[in-house]
N, C-alpha and C positions, 0 to 999 in steps of 0.2 A: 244779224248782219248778212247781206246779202254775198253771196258768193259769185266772184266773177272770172270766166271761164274765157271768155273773148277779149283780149287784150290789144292795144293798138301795134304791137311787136312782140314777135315770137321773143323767148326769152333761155338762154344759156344759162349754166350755171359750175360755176369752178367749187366743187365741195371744199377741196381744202387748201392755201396758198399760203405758203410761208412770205410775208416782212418782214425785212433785216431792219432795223434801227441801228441806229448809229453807231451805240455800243457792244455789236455785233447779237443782239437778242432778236432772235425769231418769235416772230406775233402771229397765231394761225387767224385766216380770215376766212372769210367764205364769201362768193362772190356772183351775183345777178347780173346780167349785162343784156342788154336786146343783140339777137343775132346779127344786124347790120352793124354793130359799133366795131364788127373785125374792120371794114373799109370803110364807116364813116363814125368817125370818134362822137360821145355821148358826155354832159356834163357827171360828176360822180359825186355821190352820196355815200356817206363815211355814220355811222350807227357804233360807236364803239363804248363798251362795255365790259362788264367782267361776268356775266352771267351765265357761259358756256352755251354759245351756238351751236353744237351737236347736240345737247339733249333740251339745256333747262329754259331757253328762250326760241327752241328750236319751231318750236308751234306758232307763236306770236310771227317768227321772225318769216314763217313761209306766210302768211296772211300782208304783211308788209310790203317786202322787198320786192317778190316779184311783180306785185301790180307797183310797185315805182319802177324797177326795172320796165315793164311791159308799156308805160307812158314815153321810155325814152333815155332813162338814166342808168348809168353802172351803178349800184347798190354793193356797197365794201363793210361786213357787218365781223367789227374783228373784238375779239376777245383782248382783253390785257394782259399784260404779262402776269405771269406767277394763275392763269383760268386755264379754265377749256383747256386746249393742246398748246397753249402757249408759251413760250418758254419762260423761266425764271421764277422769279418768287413775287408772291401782291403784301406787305404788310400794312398795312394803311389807306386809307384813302385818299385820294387830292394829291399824290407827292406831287412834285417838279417831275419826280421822273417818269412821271404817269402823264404828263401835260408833255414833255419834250418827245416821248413815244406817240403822241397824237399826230404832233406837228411832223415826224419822220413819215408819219404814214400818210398823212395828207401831202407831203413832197413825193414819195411816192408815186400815189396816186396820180398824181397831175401827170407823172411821165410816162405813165403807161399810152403805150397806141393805142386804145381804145379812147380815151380820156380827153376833150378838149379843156383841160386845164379848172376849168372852171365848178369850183367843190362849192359843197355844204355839209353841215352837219345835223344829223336831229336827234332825237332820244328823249325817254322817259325817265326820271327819278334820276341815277348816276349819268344817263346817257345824255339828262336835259341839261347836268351839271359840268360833266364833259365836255358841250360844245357851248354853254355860257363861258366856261373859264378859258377853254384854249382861242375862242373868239377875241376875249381880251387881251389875248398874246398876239396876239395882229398877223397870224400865217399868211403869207400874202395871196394863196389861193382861194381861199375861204372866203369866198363870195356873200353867204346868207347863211342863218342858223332860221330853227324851228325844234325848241324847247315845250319840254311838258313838265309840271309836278317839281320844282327845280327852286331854291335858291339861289341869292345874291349875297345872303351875311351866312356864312358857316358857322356862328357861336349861336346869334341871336333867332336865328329861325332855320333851326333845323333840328333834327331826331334828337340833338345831344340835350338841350339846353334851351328853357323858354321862359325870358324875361329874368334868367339866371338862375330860374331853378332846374334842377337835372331832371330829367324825361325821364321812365322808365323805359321806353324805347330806345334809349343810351346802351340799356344790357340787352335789348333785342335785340338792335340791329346786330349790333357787336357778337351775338349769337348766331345770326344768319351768317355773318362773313367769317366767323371762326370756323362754321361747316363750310361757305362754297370756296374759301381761300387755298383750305386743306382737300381738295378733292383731288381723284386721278385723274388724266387724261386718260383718250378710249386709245388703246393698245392698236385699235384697227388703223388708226391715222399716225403713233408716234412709232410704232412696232417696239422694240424690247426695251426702249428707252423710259417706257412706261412707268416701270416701277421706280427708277434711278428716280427721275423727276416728280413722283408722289413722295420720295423719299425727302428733297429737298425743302418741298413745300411745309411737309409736317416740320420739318427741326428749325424751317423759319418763321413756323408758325408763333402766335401768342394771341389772348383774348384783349380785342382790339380796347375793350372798353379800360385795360388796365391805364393804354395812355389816354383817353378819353379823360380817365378821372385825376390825370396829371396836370389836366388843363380845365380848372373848373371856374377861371375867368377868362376874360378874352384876352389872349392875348398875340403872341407874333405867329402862337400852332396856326388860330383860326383864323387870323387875317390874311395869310398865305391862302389864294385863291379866290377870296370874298372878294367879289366884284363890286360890290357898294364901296369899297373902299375908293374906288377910280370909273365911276361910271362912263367917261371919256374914254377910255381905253374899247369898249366895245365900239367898234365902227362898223362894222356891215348891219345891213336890217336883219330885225328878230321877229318871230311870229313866237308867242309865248302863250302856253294855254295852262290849266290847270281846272282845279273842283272844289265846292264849296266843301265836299267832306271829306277831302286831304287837308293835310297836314301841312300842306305846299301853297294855301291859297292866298299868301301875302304878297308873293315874290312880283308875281304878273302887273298888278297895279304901279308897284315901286318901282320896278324897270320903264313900265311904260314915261312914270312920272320925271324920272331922272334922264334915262340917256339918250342922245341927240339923234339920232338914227331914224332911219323908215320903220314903223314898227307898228304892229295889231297885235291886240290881247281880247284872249277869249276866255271865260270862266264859267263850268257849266255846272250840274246839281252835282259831276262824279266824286266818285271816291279816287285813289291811287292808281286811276288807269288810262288808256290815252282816249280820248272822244270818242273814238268810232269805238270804245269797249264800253262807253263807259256806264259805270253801276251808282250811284241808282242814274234811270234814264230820265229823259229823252237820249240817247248816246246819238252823234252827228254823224255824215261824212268825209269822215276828217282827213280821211286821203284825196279825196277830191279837191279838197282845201290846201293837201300838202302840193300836189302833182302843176294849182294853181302859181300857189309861190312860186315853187320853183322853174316851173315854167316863166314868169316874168324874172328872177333875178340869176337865173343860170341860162336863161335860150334868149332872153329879152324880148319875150312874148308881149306887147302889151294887150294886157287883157284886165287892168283896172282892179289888180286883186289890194289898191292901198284906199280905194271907195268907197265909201262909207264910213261907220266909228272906228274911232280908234280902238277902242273895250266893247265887245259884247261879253252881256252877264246873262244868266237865268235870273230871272229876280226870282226866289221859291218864295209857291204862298206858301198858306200856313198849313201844317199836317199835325196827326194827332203824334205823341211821343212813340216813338219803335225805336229796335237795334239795327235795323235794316228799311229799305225803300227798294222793291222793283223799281218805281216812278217819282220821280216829285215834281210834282203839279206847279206851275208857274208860266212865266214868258220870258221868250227872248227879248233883250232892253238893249241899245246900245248908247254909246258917249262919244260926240265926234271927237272930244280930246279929251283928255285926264291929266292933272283933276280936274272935273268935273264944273262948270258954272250953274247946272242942275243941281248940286247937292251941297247945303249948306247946313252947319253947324247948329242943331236946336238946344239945350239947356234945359236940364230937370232937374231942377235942388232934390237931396237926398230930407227928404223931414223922416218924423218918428214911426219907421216901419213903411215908409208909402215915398212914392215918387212923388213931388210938389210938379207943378204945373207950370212950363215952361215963363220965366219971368215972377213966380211967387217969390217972394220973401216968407222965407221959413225960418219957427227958432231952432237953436241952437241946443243938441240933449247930445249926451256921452251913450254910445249904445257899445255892447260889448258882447263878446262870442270868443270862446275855444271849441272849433272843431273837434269833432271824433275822428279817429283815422276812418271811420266809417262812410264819410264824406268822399264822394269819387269813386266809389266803387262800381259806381251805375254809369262812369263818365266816357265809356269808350276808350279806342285809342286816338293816339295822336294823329296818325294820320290815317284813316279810314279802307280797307281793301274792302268790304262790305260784302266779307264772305271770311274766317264766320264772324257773326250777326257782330258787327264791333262799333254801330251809333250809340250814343249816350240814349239812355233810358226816360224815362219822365222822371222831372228833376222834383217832383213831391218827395221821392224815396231822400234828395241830397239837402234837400232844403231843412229840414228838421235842424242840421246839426250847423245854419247859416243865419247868418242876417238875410234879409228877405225885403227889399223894396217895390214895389207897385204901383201904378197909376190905378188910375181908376179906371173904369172902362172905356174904350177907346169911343169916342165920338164918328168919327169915320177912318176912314184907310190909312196907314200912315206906313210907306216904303223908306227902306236904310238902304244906302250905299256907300259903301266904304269904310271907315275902320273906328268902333266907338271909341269911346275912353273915357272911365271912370277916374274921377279925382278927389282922394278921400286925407281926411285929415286923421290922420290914425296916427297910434302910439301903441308899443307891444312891452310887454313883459319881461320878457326874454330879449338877449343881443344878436340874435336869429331866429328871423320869424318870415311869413310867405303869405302873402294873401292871394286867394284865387279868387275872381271875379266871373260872374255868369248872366247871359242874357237870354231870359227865358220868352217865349209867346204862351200866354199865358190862354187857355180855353176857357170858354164861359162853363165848360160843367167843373173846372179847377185841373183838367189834366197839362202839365206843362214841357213845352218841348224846348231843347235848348236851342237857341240859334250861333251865338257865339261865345267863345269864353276867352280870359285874359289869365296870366299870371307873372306876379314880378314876385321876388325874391328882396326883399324888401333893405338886406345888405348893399344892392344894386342899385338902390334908390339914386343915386347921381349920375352912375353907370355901368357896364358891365366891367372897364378894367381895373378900377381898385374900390372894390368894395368894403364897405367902412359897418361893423359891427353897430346895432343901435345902444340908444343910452337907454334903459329899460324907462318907461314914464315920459320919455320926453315924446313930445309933438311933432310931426313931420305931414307934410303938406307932399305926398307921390301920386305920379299918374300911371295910371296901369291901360294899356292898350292892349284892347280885341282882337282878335281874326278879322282880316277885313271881311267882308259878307256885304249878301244881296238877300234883303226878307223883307215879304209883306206882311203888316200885323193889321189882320181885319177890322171894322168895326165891330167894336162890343168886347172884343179881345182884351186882356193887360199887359203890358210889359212888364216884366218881373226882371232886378238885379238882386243876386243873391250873393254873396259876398260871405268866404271862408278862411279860416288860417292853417286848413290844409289841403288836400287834394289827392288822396293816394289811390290805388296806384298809378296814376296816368302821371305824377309827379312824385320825386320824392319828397318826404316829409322835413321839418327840420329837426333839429338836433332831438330835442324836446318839444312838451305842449307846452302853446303859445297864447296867451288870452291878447286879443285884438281890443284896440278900443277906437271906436269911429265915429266921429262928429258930426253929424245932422248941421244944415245951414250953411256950413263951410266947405261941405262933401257936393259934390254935381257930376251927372252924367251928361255926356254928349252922344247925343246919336248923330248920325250922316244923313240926314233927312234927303231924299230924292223928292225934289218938285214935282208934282201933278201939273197938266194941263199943257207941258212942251208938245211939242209935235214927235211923235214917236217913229224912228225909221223902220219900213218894212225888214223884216230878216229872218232870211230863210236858209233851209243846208240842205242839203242831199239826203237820202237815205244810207246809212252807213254800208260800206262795202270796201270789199279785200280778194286777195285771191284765196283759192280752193287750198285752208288749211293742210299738211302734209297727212297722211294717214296715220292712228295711233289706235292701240286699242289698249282699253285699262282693264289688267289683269286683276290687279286688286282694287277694291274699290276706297275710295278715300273716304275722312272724318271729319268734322271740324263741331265744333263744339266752344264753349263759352258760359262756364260756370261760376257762380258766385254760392258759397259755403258760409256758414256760421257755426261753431260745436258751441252751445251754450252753456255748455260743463265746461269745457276749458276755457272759454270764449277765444277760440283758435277761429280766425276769418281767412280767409284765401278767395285769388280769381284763377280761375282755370282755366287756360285757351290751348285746347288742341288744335294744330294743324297739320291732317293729313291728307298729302295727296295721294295718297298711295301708292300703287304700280304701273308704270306706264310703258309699253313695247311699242317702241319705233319700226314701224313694216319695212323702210327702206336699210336701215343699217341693223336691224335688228338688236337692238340693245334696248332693256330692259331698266328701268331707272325707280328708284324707289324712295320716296323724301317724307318725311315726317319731324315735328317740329312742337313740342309742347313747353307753353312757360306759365310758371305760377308764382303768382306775388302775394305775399302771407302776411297774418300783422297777429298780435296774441292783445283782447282790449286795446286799452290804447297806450301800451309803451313802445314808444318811439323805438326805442332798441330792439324791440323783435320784427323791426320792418326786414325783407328780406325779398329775392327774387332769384328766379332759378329757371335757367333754359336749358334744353334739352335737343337734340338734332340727331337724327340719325339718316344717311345719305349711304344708298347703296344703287352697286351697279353692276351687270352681271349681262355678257352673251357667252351661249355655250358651255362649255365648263370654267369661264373667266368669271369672276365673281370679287369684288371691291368694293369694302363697306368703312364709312367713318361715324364714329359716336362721338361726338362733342357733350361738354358740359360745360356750364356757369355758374356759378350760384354768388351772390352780391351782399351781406349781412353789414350792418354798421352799427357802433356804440356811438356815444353824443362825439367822440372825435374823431373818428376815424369810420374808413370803409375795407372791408376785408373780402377780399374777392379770390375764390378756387374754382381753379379751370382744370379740365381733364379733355383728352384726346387719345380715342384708341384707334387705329387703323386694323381691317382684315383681311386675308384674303382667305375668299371661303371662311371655314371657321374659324383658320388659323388669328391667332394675333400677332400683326409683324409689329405695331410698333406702339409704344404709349408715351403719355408724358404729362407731367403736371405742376401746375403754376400754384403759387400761395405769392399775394401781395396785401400789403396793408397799406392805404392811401389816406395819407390825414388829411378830414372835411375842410374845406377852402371857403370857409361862411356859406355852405352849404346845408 
């Protein structure tokens, strides 16, 4: 990324500003303004989050804000309540009263003298989700949004819950926020109130995922904020981006396809980052791209930034299987509308072990599979940070324990765009059962990489809000849709569907093993076929650039790691993911910040009952002789009916231990 030092306005900055909301809670902000906006007011940009602007987004957030400020915009980057120095308590995510503290500080805002009224919102992951949801609450300043990495259905695509089966990233995240929910504030900005308010935090604290697993269908938890439920309700224009190897790459299509507004969607090779970071690359200039928008629907600049497609994608060719990408090789593609009149529906009957050939009549055989919990274990996470190494592997290793269909070699090129979906006539065993579905590119020397995967929970088969147990033996005709995606499969290449009735740990498993049985003839895939031969538009970006990140030096050096075990004396299996960032000293406020984060999901053979997961956090913070450490724990175990979940919380100062505390819940499976 290029660093940029010359900005078109000097730029200000207010460290720390208390908002009062309405219910008299104070929300600390921190604040970028160009030095003329004292005597001539600036449209403002509102970034709010729970991620703690003094230390733990404090790097990202100096590369942002002030080259938006330095275009011309006040930049208001606020913590939520219960973070950072802000007042109160955070338990959950998405409340109402998280969404009416937006709308306070966007009213706010507007009245500030610097401010000509006229707002927007942007943000990554919670921040993309942030100004989707409060958009749809109609703030009458909120001019435009510019979302990244973000859904529209809270049950159906997101960390918790995919296709109705539980994510193990249900007990990650839930991990992550059980450590940043419980942190202190820096004593330098609240002074002695410091501890009082770490005190509040801990005794309101709880492991998020205990109400996670309260709500294992959809219902009125996860409709509260889901914007699919009322696409009409968003009115101002969206610019919505995301990555093929997030976890987030549905949303941007779906919005684009539904709601009535001025709106571009962009989708590039990244992982869980915003464009101009993004891993694996080409990463864009995505602030050039932000500073465009906002310049047309906050100054009324016209400058043509609604021009061209509506969706630009990376279409990735094809690469050999890794857990990670520096690069991934492909082109920029664009769609003047979506859905698409380029990309139409092709058909592949499922025959005996092989993809049939678009329009074959194939017979009809019973083909049958029980996965190993061993399945998945090479599958990556859900939503990709691609550091450490967390791509699905070559899917030879998952294929053994799958059904496994094929074409033959591909004749010439053949591009997907948009979202596959297998349609299988299956019958299970068991009254709870999961099929995961996989779309491999298949190499001509047999090495295979995956491009997208599906999973339904097979209870869900009608839908997510009352799922209905199966009759073990009988027949059911379910479709299971993919990740949408953008992939070229070469000539000579194969498409490979591999098809499992487990997936751990990137899912949990069911109750018990499950024997699948799947019918040939009456089973078909559909790919998105992108036409050849349209006139393709030129499209090009900038070179990625921000301003001159804040200075930091790292005392200790971080870890990350990514281990998969086997003991074949006990046959005890485990995944291993360390993430340490180690230590980090801030030069301007001098505070020293220290995070590490390890989770392991274990399985002993294949009994369902020793599936297990366990996160671990430890988050310390120390200038001078002040020193504030939190140790969090998880651990998630379940028998065929229930889920047994102990959590643990110690607080320290220095060595002392000021405060503990621990959870035991037992959550009965919900045809899970």
């Amino acid at each position: 990324m290029r660093e940029v030092d010359s900005l078109p306005y000097d730029v200000t900055v207010d460290e720390h500003v208390w908002i009062t909301v309405s219910d008299g809670t104070r929300l600390a902000a921190k604040i970028w303004r160009p030095v003329p906006s004292d005597r001539e007011p600036v449209p403002g940009l509102l970034e709010y989050i729970p991620y703690r602007k003094r230390d733990l987004t404090a790097i990202r957030d100096s590369i942002h804000h002030p080259y938006l400020a330095g275009h011309g915009y006040a930049c208001v980057r606020v913590d939520m309540r219960g973070t950072g120095e802000s007042e109160g308590v955070l338990t959950d995510e998405y409340l109402e009263e998280e969404q009416r503290d937006a709308e306070d500080v966007l009213a706010w805002l507007a009245e500030q003298p610097w401010c000509t009224g006229e707002l927007g919102m942007f943000g990554i992951s919670w921040g993309g989700f942030a100004a989707l949801q409060v958009a749809a609450r109609k703030p009458p300043n909120l001019k435009a949004i510019a979302i990244s990495s973000f859904t529209d259905d809270r049950y159906a695509d997101d960390f918790h819950y995919m296709g109705g089966c539980m994510l193990s990233d249900n007990l990650a995240e839930s991990g992550t926020m059980f450590a940043y929910s419980t942190l202190p504030p820096d004593p330098a900005l609240v002074g002695e109130r410091w501890r009082d308010m770490w005190r509040e935090r801990v005794e309101a604290a709880g492991p998020w995922v205990d109400t996670w697993l309260h709500h294992q269908r959809r219902d009125t938890y996860w409709i509260h904020a889901s914007v699919n439920e009322s696409y009409a309700d968003v009115q101002c224009p969206v610019l919505a981006t995301s990555g093929w190897a997030d976890g987030y790459s549905n949303a941007v299509a779906r919005l684009l396809a539904h709601v009535d507004v001025p709106r571009k969607g962009l989708i590039g090779p990244w992982s869980h980052k915003y464009p101009h970071l993004g891993e694996p690359g080409p990463a864009i200039g995505y602030l050039q791209e932000l500073v465009r928008w906002w310049d047309h629907w906050l100054k009324g600049v016209d400058n043509g930034v609604l021009d061209g497609p509506m969706l630009v994608t990376w279409m990735q060719d094809s690469v050999p299987p890794s857990t990670s990408y520096h690069q991934r090789p492909g082109r920029w593609v664009g769609e003047v509308e979506w859905p698409s009149p380029n990309v139409r529906p092709v058909v592949f009957p499922l025959a005996r072990h092989r993809l049939g050939a678009p329009g074959e009549s194939v017979a009809g055989v019973e083909l049958t599979v029980q996965s190993p919990l061993s399945v998945g274990q090479f599958a990556g996470k859900w939503a990709s940070y691609n550091a450490p190494p967390d791509l699905p592997y070559d899917q030879r290793e998952e294929d053994g324990g799958s059904l496994v269909f094929e074409t033959e070699p591909l004749a010439e090129d053949l591009e997907i765009l948009g979202t596959p979906r297998v349609t299988l006539d299956v019958a299970a065993d068991r009254p709870v059962a999961m099929v995961a579905v996989r779309l491999s590119d298949v190499l001509p020397d047999g090495r295979a990489t995956r491009v997208t995967y599906g999973l339904l929970n097979l209870t869900h088969r009608d839908g997510h809000e009352q799922p209905e147990p199966l009759v073990p033996g009988e027949r059911y005709r379910v479709a299971v849709d993919f990740n949408t995606v953008a992939q070229r499969f070469p000539a000579g290449h194969r498409i490979r569907l591999s098809v499992s009735s487990s997936y751990w740990p990137l899912a949990w498993p069911p109750p018990e093993p499950v024997r699948l049985s799947v019918r040939t003839g009456s089973s078909e895939l559909m790919l998105p076929v992108r036409e050849a031969g349209h006139e393709e538009p030129v499209i090009e970006f900038g070179e990625p650039e921000g301003a001159r990140p804040i200075e930091t030096t790292q005392v200790r050096p971080g870890r990350h790691a990514w281990t998969v075990s086997r003991d074949l004396v006990r046959y005890e299996s485990a995944l291993d993911i360390v993430k340490d960032a180690g230590t980090i000293a801030f030069t301007d406020h001098g505070l020293e910040v220290t995070r590490c984060a390890n989770e392991r999901y274990s399985w002993v053979a294949d009994d369902f009952e020793t599936v297990g997961g366990v996160t671990e956090w430890t988050m310390g913070f120390s200038r001078g002789d002040w020193e504030a450490t939190t140790v969090t724990r998880q651990e998630l175990t379940c028998t065929r009916t229930e889920f047994h979940l102990h959590a643990r919380l110690d607080a320290y100062e220095g060595s002392e231990r000021v405060m503990s505390r621990n959870w035991r819940r037992t959550i009965p499976r919900d045809c899970v």
